[in-house]
ZANUVEX-299865 format. One record per residue (C-alpha): residue number from 1; residue in three letters; x, y, z. Coordinates in steps of 0.25 Angstrom, whole numbers, always signed. Example, Ala and Ser with C-alpha at 12.3 -4.5 7.8 and 13.67 -1.06 7.14 Angstrom:
+-----+------+-------+-------+-------+
! seq ! type !    c1 !    c2 !    c3 !
+-----+------+-------+-------+-------+
!   1 !  ALA !   +49 !   -18 !   +31 !
!   2 !  SER !   +55 !    -4 !   +29 !
+-----+------+-------+-------+-------+
This chain:
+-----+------+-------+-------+-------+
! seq ! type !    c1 !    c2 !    c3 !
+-----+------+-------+-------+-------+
!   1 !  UNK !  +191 !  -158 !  +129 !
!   2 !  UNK !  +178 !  -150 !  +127 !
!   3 !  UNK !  +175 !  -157 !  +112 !
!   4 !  UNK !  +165 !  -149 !  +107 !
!   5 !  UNK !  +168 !  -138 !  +114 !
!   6 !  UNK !  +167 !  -123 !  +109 !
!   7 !  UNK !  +180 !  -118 !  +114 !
!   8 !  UNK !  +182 !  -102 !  +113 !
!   9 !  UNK !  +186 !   -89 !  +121 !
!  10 !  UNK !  +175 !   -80 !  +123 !
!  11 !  UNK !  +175 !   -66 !  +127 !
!  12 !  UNK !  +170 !   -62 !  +140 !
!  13 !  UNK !  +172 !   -48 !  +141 !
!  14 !  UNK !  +185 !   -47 !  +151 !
!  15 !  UNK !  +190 !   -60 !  +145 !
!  16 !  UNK !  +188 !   -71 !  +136 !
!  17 !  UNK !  +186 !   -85 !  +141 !
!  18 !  UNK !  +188 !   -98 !  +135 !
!  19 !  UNK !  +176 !  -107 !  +136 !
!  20 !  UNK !  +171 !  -120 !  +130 !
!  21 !  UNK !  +156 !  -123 !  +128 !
!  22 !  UNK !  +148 !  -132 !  +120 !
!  23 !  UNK !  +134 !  -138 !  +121 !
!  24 !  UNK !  +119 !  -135 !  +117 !
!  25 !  UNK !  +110 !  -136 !  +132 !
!  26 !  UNK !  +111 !  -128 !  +146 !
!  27 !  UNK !  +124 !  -120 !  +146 !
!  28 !  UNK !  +131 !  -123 !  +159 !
!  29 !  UNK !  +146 !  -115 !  +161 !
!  30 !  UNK !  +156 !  -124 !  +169 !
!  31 !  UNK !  +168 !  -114 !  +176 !
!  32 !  UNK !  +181 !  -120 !  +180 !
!  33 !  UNK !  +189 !  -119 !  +192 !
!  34 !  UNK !  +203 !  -117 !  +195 !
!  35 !  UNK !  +214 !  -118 !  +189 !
!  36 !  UNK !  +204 !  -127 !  +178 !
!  37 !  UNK !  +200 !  -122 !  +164 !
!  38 !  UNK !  +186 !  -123 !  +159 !
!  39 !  UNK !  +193 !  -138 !  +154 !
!  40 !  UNK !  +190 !  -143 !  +167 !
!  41 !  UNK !  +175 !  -146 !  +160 !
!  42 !  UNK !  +180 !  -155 !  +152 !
!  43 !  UNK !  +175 !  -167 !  +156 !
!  44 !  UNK !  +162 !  -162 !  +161 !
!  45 !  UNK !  +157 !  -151 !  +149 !
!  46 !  UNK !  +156 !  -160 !  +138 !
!  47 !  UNK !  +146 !  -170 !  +148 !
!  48 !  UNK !  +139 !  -157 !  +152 !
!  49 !  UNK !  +136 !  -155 !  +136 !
!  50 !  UNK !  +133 !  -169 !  +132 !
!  51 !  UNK !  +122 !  -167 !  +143 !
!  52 !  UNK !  +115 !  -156 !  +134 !
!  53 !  UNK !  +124 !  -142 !  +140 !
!  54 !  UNK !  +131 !  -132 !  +136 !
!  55 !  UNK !  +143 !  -130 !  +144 !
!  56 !  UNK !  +152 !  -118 !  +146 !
!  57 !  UNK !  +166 !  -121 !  +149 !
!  58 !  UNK !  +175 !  -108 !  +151 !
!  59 !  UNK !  +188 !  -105 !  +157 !
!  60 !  UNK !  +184 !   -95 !  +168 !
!  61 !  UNK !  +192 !   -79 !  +163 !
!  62 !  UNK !  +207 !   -83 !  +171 !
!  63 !  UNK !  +207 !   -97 !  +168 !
!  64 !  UNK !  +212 !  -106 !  +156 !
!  65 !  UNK !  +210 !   -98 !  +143 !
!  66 !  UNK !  +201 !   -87 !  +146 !
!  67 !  UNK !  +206 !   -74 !  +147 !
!  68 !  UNK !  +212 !   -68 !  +160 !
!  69 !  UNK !  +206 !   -53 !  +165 !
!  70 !  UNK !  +216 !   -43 !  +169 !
!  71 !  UNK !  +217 !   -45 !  +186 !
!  72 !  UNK !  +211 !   -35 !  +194 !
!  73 !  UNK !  +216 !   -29 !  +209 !
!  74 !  UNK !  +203 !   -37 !  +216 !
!  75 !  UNK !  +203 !   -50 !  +206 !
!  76 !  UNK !  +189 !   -46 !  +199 !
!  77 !  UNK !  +195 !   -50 !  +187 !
!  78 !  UNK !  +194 !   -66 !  +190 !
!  79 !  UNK !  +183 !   -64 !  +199 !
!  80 !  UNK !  +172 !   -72 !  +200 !
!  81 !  UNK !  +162 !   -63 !  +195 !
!  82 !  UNK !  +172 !   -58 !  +182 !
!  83 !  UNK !  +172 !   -74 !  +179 !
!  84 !  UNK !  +159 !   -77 !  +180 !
!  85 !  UNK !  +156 !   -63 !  +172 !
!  86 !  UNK !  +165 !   -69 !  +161 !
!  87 !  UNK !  +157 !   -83 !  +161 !
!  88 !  UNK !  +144 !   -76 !  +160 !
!  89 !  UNK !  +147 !   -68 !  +149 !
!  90 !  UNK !  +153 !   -80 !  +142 !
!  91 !  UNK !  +140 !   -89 !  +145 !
!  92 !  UNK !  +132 !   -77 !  +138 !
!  93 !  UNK !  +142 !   -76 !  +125 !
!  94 !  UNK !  +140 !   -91 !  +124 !
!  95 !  UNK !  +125 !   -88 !  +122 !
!  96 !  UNK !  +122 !   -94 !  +137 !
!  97 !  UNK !  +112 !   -83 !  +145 !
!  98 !  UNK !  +110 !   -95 !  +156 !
!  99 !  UNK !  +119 !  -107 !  +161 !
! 100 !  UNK !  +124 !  -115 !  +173 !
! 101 !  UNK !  +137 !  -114 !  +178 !
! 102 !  UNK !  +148 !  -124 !  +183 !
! 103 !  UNK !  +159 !  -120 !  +190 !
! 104 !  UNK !  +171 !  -128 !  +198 !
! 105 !  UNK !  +180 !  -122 !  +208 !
! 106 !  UNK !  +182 !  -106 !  +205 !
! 107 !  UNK !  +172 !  -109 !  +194 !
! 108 !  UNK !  +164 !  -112 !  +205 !
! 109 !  UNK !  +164 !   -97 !  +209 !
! 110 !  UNK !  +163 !   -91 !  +196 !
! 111 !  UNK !  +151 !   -99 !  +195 !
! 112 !  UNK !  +144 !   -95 !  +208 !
! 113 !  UNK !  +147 !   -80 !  +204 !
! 114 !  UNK !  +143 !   -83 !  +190 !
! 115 !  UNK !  +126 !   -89 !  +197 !
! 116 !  UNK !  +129 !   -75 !  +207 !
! 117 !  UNK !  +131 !   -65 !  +197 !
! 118 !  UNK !  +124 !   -70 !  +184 !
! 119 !  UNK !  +110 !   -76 !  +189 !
! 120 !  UNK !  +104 !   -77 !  +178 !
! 121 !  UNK !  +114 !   -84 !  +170 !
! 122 !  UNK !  +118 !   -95 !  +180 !
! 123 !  UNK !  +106 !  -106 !  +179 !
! 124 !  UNK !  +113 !  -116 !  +187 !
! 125 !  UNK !  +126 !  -116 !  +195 !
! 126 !  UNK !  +135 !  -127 !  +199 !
! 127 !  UNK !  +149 !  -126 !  +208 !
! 128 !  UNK !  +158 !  -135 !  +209 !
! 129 !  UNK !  +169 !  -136 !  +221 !
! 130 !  UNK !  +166 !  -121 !  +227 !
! 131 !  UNK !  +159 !  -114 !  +236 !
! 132 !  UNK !  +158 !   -99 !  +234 !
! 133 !  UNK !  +172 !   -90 !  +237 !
! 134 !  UNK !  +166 !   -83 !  +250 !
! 135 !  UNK !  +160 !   -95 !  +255 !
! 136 !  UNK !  +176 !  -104 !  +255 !
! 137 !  UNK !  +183 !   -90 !  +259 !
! 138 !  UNK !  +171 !   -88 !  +271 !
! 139 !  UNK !  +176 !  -103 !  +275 !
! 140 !  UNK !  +190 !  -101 !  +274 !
! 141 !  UNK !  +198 !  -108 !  +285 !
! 142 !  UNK !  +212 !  -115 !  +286 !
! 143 !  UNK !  +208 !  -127 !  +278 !
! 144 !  UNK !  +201 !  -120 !  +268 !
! 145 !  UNK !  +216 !  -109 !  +268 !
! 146 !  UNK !  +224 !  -122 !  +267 !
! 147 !  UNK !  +218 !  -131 !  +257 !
! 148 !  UNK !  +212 !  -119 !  +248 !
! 149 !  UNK !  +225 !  -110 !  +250 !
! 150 !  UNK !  +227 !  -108 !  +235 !
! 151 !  UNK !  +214 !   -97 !  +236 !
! 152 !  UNK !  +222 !   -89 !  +246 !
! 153 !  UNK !  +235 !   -91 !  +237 !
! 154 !  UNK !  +230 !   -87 !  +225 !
! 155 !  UNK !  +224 !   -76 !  +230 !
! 156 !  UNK !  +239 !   -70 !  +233 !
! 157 !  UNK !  +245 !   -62 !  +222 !
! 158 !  UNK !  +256 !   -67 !  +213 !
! 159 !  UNK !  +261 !   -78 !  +220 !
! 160 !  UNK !  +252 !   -88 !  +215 !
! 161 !  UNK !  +255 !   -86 !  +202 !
! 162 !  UNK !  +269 !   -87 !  +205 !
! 163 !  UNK !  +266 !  -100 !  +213 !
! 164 !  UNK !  +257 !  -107 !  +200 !
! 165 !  UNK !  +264 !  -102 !  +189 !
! 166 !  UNK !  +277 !  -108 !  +194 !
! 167 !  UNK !  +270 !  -123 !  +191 !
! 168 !  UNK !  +257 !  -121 !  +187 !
! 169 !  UNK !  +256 !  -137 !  +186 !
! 170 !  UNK !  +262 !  -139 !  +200 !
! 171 !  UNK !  +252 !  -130 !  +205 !
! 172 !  UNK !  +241 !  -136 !  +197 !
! 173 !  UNK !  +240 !  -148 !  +197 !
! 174 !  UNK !  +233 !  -157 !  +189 !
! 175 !  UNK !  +230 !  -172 !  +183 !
! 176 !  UNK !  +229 !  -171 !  +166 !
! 177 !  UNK !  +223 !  -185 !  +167 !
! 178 !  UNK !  +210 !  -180 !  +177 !
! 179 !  UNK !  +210 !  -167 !  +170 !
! 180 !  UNK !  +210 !  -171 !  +158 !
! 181 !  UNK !  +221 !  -169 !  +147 !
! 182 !  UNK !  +217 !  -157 !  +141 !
! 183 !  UNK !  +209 !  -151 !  +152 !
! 184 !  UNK !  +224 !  -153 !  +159 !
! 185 !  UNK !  +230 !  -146 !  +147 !
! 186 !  UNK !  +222 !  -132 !  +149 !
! 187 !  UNK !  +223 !  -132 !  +163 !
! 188 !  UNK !  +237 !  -132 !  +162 !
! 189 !  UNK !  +237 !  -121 !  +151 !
! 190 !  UNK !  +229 !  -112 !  +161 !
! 191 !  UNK !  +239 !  -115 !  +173 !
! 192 !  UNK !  +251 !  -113 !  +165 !
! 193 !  UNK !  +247 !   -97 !  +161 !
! 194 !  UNK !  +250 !   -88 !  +172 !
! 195 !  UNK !  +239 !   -77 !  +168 !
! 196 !  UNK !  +228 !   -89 !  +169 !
! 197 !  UNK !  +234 !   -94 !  +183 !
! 198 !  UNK !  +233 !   -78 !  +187 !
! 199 !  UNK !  +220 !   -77 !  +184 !
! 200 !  UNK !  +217 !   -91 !  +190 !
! 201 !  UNK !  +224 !   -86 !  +202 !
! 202 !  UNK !  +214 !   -72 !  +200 !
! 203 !  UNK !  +203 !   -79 !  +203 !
! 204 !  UNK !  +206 !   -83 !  +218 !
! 205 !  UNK !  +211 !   -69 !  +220 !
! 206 !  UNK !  +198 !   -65 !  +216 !
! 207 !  UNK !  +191 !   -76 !  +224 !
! 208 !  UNK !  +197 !   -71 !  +237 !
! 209 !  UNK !  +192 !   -57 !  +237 !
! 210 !  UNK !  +181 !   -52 !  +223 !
! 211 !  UNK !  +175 !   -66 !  +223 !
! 212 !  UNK !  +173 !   -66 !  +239 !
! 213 !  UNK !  +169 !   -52 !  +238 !
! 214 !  UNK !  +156 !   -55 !  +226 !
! 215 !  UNK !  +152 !   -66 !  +234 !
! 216 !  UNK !  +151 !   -61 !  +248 !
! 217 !  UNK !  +143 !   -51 !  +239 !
! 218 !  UNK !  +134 !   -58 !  +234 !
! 219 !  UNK !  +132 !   -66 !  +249 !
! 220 !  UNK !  +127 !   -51 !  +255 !
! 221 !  UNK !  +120 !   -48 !  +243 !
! 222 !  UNK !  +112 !   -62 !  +245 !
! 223 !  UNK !  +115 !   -66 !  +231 !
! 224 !  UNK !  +113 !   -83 !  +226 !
! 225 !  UNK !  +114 !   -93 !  +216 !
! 226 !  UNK !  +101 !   -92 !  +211 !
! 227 !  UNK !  +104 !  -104 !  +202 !
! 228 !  UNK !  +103 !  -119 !  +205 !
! 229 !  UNK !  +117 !  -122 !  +210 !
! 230 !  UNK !  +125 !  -135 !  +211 !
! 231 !  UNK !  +136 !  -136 !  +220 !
! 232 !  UNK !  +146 !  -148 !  +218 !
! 233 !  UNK !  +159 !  -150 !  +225 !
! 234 !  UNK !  +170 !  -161 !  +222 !
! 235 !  UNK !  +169 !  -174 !  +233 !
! 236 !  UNK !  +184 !  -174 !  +234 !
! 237 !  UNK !  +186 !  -158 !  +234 !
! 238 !  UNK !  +188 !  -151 !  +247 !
! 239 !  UNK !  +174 !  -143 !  +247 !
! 240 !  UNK !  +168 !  -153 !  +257 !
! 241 !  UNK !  +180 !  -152 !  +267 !
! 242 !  UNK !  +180 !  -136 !  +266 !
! 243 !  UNK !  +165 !  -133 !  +268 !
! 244 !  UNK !  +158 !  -147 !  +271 !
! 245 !  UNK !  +145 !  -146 !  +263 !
! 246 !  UNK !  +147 !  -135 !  +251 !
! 247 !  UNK !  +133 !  -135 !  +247 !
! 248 !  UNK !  +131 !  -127 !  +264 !
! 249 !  UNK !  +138 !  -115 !  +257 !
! 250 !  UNK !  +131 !  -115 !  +244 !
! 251 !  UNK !  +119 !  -113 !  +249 !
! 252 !  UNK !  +121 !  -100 !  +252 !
! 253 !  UNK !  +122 !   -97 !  +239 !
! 254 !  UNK !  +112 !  -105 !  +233 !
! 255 !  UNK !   +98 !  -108 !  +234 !
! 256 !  UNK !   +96 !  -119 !  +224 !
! 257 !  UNK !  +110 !  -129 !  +229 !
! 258 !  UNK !  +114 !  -142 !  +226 !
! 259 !  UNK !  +126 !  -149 !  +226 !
! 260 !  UNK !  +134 !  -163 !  +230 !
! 261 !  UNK !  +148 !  -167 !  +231 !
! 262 !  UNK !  +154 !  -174 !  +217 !
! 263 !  UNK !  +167 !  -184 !  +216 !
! 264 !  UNK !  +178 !  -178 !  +212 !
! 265 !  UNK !  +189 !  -170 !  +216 !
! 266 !  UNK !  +191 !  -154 !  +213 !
! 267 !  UNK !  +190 !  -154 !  +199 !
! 268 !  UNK !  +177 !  -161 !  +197 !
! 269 !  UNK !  +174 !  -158 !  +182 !
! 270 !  UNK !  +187 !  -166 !  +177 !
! 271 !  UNK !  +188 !  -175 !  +190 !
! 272 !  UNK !  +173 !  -179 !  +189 !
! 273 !  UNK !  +166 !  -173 !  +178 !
! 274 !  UNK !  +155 !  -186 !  +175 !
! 275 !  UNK !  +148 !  -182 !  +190 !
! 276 !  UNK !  +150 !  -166 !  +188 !
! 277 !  UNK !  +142 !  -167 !  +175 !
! 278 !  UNK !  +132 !  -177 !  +182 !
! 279 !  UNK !  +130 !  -167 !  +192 !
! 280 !  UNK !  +129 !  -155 !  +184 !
! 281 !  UNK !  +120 !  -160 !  +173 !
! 282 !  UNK !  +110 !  -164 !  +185 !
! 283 !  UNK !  +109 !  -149 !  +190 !
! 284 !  UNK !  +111 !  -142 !  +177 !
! 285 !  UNK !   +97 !  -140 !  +168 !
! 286 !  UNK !   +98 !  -146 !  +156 !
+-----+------+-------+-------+-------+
């Protein structure tokens, strides 16, 4: 994976992150989701550098082999805002004062608070497979309670750890052959440490009540993406079922929108990573 690759730990302030980059053009950063690593790019970062960018892959502070920030009584420690800090500041020590931003599934907020809180570092944002944390709470119903029950489980103390560290690969289950081999091997690593699932588990706790509570913020505030934003959402994903057309609540949030549905299941970038980077490279500037 990643052949040309720099791979390094770089020191954010609270933590350090493990981050690979590599590349000469645009600097795009892609954020993983859950319970991935930034290994999930593996099949799409080297296409997005042969097409002339330089691409930033990190695992998010919690995840994989970045460094895990003490919990806190709210859960601001794995909040949104406290990540995207962290990415902001790695983008900068890597010499990048402007760049897009990927992100999948809880990258996908992290993303969206990274455009909110640092304007004028976020030249382009995509999402992939989310809709802001208030928007999916505001909806909530009992379909939403039973297929996404794990957001409400996690957000419980202790037992989830209990639950997860008894069988982490029971738990999560995974295919080596469509993840690939290696990208397999790291994910397991991260599942098997009890302080990474923790602080995987952090970041739904601070999704239910921190995360909600910046963004409804920023709603009463009136606060946009002022970027040009692409939202993409998996074909054979659930996003349709839960809230029809995604792109009806993305307006909301911003004014320059796109987006379409892509093949693929949840985890587009190892699933279907030829039509992801056909998509990014024809909304990213080059």
């Amino acid at each position: 994976m990643f052949d040309g690759f720099v791979d390094e730990q770089i020191d954010v302030g609270e933590v350090r992150l493990r981050v690979r980059h590599a590349g000469r053009g645009r600097p795009v950063l892609l954020i993983h989701g859950h319970p991935r690593t930034g290994a999930t790019w593996h099949r799409v970062a080297p296409q997005l550098v042969q097409r002339g960018f330089t691409v930033v892959c990190p695992d998010m502070r919690g995840y994989g082999s970045s460094g895990k920030a003490e919990v806190r009584a709210d859960h601001s420690q794995q909040s949104k805002r406290a990540v995207a800090h962290d990415l902001a500041r790695l983008m900068k020590a890597l010499g990048h004062e402007q760049f897009a931003v990927v992100g999948h599934d809880r990258g996908s907020y992290v993303a969206l608070r990274l455009a909110l809180d640092h304007p004028g570092s976020v030249s382009h944002l995509a999402v992939l497979d989310g809709v802001p944390i208030s928007e999916a709470l505001a909806r909530c119903d009992a379909k939403f309670a039973h297929d996404w029950y794990h957001w409400f489980f996690f957000a419980q103390p202790q037992r989830p750890e209990r639950a997860i560290n008894a069988d982490p690969d029971a738990w999560y289950e995974a295919d080596p052959q469509s993840m690939g081999a290696q990208n397999h091997a790291e994910f397991r690593a991260a599942i098997h440490d009890p302080q990474t699932v923790r602080a995987m588990l952090e970041d739904y706790r601070a999704g239910l009540g921190i995360d909600r509570e910046h963004e409804e913020a920023d709603r009463r505030a009136g606060r946009t993406v002022a970027c040009p934003t692409l939202v993409l959402w998996s074909s054979r994903d659930d996003m349709e079922d839960l809230y029809g057309d995604p792109l009806d609540i993305w307006r909301s949030w911003a004014g320059d929108l796109r987006g379409h549905s892509i093949e693929s299941g949840h985890h587009v970038a190892e699933e279907n990573p030829d039509d992801l980077v056909r998509a990014l490279t024809s909304f990213l500037p080059t």
